[in-house]
Each structure stands twice: as C-alpha cells, then as structure tokens.
Biotite code that builds the C-alpha atoms (Angstrom):
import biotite.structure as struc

atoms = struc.array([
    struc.Atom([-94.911, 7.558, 19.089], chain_id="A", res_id=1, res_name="UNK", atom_name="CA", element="C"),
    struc.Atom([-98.119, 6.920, 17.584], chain_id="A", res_id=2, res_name="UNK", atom_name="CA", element="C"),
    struc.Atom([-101.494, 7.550, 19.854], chain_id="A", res_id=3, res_name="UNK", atom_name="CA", element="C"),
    struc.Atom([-102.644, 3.992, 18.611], chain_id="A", res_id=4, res_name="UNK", atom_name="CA", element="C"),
    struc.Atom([-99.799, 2.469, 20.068], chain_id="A", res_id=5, res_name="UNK", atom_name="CA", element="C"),
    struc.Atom([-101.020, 3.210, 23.763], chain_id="A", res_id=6, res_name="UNK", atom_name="CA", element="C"),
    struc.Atom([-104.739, 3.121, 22.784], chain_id="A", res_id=7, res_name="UNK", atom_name="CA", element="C"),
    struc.Atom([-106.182, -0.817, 24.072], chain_id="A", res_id=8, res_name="UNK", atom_name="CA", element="C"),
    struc.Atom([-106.782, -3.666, 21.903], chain_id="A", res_id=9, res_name="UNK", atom_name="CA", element="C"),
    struc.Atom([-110.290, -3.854, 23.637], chain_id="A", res_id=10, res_name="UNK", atom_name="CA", element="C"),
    struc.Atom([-111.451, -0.065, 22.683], chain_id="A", res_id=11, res_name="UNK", atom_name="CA", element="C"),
    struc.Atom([-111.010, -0.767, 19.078], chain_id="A", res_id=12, res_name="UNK", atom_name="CA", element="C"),
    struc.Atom([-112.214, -4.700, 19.051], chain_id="A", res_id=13, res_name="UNK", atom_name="CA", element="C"),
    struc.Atom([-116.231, -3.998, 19.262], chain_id="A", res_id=14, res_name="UNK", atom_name="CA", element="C"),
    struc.Atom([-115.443, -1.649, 15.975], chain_id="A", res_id=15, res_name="UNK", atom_name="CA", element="C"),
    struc.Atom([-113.929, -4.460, 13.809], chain_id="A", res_id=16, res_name="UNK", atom_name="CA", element="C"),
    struc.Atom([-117.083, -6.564, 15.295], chain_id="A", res_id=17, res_name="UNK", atom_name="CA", element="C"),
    struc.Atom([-119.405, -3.751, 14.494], chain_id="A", res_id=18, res_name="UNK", atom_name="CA", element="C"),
    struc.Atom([-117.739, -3.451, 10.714], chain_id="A", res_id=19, res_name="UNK", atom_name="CA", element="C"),
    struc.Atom([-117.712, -7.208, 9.789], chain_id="A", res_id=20, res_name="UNK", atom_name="CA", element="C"),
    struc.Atom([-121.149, -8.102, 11.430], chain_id="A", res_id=21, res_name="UNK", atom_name="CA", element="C"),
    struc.Atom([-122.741, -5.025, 9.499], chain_id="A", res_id=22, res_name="UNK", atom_name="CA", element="C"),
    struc.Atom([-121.065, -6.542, 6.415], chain_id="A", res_id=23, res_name="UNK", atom_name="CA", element="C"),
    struc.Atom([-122.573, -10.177, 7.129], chain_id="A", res_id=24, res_name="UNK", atom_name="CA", element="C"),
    struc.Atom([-119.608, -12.157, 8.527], chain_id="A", res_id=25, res_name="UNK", atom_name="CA", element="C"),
    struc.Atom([-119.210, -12.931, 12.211], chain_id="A", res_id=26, res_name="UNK", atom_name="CA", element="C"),
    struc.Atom([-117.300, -12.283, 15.504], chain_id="A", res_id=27, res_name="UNK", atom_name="CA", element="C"),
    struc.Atom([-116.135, -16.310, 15.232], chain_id="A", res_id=28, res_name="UNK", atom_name="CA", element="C"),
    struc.Atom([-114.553, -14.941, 11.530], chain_id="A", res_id=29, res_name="UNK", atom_name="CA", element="C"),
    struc.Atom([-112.988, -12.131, 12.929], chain_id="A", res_id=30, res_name="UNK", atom_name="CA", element="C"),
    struc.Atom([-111.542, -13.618, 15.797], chain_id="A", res_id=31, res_name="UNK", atom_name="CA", element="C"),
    struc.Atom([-110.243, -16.686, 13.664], chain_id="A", res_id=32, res_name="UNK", atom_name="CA", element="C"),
    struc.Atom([-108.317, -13.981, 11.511], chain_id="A", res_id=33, res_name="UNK", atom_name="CA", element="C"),
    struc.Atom([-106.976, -11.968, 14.857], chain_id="A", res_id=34, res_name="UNK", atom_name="CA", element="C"),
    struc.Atom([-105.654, -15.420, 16.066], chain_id="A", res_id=35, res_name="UNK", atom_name="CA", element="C"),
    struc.Atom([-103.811, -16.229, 12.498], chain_id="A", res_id=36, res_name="UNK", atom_name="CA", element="C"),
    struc.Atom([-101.861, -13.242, 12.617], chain_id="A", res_id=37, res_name="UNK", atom_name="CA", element="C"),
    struc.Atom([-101.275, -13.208, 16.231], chain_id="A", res_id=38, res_name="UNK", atom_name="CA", element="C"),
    struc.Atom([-100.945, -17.048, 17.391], chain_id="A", res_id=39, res_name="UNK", atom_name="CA", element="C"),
    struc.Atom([-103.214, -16.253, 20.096], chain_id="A", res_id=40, res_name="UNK", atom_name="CA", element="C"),
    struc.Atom([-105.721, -18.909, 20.939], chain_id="A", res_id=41, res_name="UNK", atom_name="CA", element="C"),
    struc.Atom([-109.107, -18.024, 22.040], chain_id="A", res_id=42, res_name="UNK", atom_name="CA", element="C"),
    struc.Atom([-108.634, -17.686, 25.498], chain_id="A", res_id=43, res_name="UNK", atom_name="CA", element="C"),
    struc.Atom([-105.416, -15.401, 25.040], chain_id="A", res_id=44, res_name="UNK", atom_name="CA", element="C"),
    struc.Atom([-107.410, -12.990, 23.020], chain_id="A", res_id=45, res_name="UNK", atom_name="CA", element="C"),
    struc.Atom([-110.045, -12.928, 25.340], chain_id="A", res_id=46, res_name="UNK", atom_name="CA", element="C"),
    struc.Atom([-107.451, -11.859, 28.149], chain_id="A", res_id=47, res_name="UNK", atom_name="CA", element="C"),
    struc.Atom([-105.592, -9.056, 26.116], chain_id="A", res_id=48, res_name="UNK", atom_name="CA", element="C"),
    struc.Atom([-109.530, -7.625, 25.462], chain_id="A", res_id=49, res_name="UNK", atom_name="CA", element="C"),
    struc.Atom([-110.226, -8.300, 29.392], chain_id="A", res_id=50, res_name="UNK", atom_name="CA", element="C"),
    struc.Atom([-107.085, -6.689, 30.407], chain_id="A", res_id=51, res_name="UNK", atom_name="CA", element="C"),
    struc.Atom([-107.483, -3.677, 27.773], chain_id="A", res_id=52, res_name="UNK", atom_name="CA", element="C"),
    struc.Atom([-104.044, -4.331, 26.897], chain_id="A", res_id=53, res_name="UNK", atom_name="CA", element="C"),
    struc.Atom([-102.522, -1.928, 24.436], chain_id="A", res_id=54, res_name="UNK", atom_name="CA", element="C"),
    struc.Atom([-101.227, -2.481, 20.890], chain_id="A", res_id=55, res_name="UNK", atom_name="CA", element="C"),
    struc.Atom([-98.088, -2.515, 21.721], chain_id="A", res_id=56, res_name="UNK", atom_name="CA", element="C"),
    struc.Atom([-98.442, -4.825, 24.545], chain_id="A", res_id=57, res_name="UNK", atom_name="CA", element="C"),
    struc.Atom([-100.161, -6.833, 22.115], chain_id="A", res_id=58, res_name="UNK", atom_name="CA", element="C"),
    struc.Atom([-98.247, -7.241, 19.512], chain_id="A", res_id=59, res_name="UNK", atom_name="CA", element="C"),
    struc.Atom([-95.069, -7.515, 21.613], chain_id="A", res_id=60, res_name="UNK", atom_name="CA", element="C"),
    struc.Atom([-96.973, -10.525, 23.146], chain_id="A", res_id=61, res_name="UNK", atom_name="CA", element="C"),
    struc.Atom([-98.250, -12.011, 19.652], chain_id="A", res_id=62, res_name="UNK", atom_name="CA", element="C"),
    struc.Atom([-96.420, -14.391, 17.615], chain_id="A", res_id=63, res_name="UNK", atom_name="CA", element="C"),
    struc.Atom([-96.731, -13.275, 14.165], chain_id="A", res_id=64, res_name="UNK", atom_name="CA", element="C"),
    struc.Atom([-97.681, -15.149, 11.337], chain_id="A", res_id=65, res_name="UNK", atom_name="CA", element="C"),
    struc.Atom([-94.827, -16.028, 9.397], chain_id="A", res_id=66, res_name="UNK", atom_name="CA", element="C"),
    struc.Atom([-97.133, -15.416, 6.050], chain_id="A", res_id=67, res_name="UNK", atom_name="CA", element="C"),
    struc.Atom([-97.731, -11.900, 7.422], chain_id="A", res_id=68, res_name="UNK", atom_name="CA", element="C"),
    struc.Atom([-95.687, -10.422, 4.762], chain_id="A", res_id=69, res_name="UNK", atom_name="CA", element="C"),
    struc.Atom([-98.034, -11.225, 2.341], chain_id="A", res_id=70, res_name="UNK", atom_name="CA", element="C"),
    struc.Atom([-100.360, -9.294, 3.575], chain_id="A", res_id=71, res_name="UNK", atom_name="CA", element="C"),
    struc.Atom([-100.348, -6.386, 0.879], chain_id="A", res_id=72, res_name="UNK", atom_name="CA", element="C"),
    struc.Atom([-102.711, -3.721, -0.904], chain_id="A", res_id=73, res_name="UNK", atom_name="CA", element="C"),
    struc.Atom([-103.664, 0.027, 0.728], chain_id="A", res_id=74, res_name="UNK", atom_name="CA", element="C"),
    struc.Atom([-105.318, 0.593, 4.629], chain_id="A", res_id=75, res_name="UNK", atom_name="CA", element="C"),
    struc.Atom([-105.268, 4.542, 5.233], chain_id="A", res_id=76, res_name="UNK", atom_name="CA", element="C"),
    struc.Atom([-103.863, 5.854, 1.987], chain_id="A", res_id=77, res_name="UNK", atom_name="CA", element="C"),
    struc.Atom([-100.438, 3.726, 2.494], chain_id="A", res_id=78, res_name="UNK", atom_name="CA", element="C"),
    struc.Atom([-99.338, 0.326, 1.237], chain_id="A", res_id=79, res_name="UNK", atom_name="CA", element="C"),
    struc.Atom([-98.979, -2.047, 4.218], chain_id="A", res_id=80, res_name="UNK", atom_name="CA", element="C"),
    struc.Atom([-96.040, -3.513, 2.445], chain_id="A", res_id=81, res_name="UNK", atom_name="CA", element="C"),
    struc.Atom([-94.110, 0.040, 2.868], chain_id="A", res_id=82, res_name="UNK", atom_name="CA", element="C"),
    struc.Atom([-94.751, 0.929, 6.376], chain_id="A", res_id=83, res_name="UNK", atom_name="CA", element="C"),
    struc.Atom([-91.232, 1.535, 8.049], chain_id="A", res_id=84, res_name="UNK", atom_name="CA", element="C"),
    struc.Atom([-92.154, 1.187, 11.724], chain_id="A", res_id=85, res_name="UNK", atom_name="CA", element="C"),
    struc.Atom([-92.572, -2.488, 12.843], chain_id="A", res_id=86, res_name="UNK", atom_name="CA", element="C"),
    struc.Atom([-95.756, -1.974, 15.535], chain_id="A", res_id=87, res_name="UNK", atom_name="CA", element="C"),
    struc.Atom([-97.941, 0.556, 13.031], chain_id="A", res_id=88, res_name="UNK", atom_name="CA", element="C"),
    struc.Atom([-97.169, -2.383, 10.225], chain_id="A", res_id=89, res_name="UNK", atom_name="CA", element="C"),
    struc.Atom([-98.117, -4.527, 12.419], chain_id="A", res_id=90, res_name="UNK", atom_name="CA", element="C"),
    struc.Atom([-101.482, -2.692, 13.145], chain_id="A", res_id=91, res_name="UNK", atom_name="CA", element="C"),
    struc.Atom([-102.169, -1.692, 9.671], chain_id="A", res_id=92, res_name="UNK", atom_name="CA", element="C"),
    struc.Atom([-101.873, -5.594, 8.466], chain_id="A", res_id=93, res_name="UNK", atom_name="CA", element="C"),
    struc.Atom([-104.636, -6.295, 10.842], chain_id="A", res_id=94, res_name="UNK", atom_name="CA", element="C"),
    struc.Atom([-106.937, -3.524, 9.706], chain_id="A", res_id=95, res_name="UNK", atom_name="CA", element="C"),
    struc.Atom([-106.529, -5.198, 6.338], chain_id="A", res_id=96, res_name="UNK", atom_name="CA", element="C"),
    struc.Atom([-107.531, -8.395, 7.277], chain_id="A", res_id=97, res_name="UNK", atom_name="CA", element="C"),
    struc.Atom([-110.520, -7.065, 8.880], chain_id="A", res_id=98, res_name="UNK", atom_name="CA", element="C"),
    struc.Atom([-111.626, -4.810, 5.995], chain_id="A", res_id=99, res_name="UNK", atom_name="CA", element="C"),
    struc.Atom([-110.981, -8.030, 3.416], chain_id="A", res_id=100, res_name="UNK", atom_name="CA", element="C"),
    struc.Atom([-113.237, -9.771, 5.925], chain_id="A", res_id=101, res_name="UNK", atom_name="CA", element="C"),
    struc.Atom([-115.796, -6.919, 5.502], chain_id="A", res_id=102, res_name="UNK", atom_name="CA", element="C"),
    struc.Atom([-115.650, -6.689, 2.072], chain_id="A", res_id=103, res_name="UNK", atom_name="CA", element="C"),
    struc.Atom([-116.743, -10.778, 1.760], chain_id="A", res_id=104, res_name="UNK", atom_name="CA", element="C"),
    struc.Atom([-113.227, -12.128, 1.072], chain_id="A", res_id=105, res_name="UNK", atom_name="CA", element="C"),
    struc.Atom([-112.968, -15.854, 1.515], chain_id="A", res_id=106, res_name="UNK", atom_name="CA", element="C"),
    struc.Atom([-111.407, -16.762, 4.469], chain_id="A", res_id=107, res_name="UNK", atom_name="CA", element="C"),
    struc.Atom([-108.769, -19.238, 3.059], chain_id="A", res_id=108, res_name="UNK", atom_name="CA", element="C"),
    struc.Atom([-107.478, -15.986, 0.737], chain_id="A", res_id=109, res_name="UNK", atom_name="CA", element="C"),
    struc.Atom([-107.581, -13.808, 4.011], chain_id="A", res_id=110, res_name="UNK", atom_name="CA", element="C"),
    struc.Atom([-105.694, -16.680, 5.699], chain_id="A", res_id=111, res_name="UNK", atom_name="CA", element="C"),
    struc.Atom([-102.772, -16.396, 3.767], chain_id="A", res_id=112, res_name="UNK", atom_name="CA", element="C"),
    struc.Atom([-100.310, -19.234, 2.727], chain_id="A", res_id=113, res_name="UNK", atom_name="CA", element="C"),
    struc.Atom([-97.406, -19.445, 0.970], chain_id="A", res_id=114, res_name="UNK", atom_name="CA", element="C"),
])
C-alpha cells in the first residue's frame, strides 16, 4: 500500500489551494473541480477536510465522475490513463485536474464531457 493512501485529504488540500491561488485561479475553482470528480457537494467536502479523512476513505466515499476516464496526459512521470491500481488512479486524476487548473486551463475543458 501506498503512504498516500492513509495520508488525509485535509493535509494535502491547503497545497492544491496554495498551487492554484499562486497561479491566479481560486479556492471556489478548485473546489468546483474536486466536487466534479467526486460528486461531493460543498458541504461534503468540507466534512471529509474537517474530519481529515484519508484518500482512501475518500474516494471510497466519492462518486466518480463518469467522464473521469477522460482524464489523460502525464502527473509524476506516468500517464494517468495507465495506472493499474484503482485508488492511486484515482488520486493521480485529481492532481491533474488541479495542475490543468494551475496552468490556466478553462474550466469547461477541465470539466470534462463526453
């Protein structure tokens, strides 16, 4: 098992803020991406950060976005698209939507839809 997997949703969160605010977009942007690929409303979120829940409480809780699997391109050295285990793809396809957020992408692209 990965040590991300029992690391909490809340320890990374301020970083994504940290990295899309620095970049010019804001915590309402990143949140509305979270909540696309989770199907957690704003108050769920806010619970999973309060509780420090883990990723893999998280995602076990989230309902994933059914356009998830377009979610593609390279986070770490690795294509997103080839990660075997379920939970790290899982992670990985939100660390791409935050760094396309960073990086100025329009939200309706980073919103996928088919």
């Amino acid at each position: 098992m990965h040590r991300i997997f029992t690391t909490s949703f809340a320890s990374v969160y301020p970083l994504y803020v940290t990295k899309v605010e620095r970049k010019g977009r804001t915590n309402e942007e990143l949140d509305e991406v979270i909540e696309w690929l989770t199907g957690f409303d704003d108050a769920q979120l806010k619970q999973h950060i309060d509780e420090h829940t883990t990723f893999e409480d998280f995602f076990a809780e989230a309902d994933l976005n059914p356009n998830a699997s377009l979610i593609t391109g390279v986070v770490c050295g690795m294509r997103v698209e080839q990660i075997e285990d379920p939970l790290m793809q899982k992670i990985r396809y939100l660390d791409k939507l935050v760094d396309e957020l960073a990086r100025g992408k329009a939200i309706e692209k980073i919103l996928r839809s088919a």
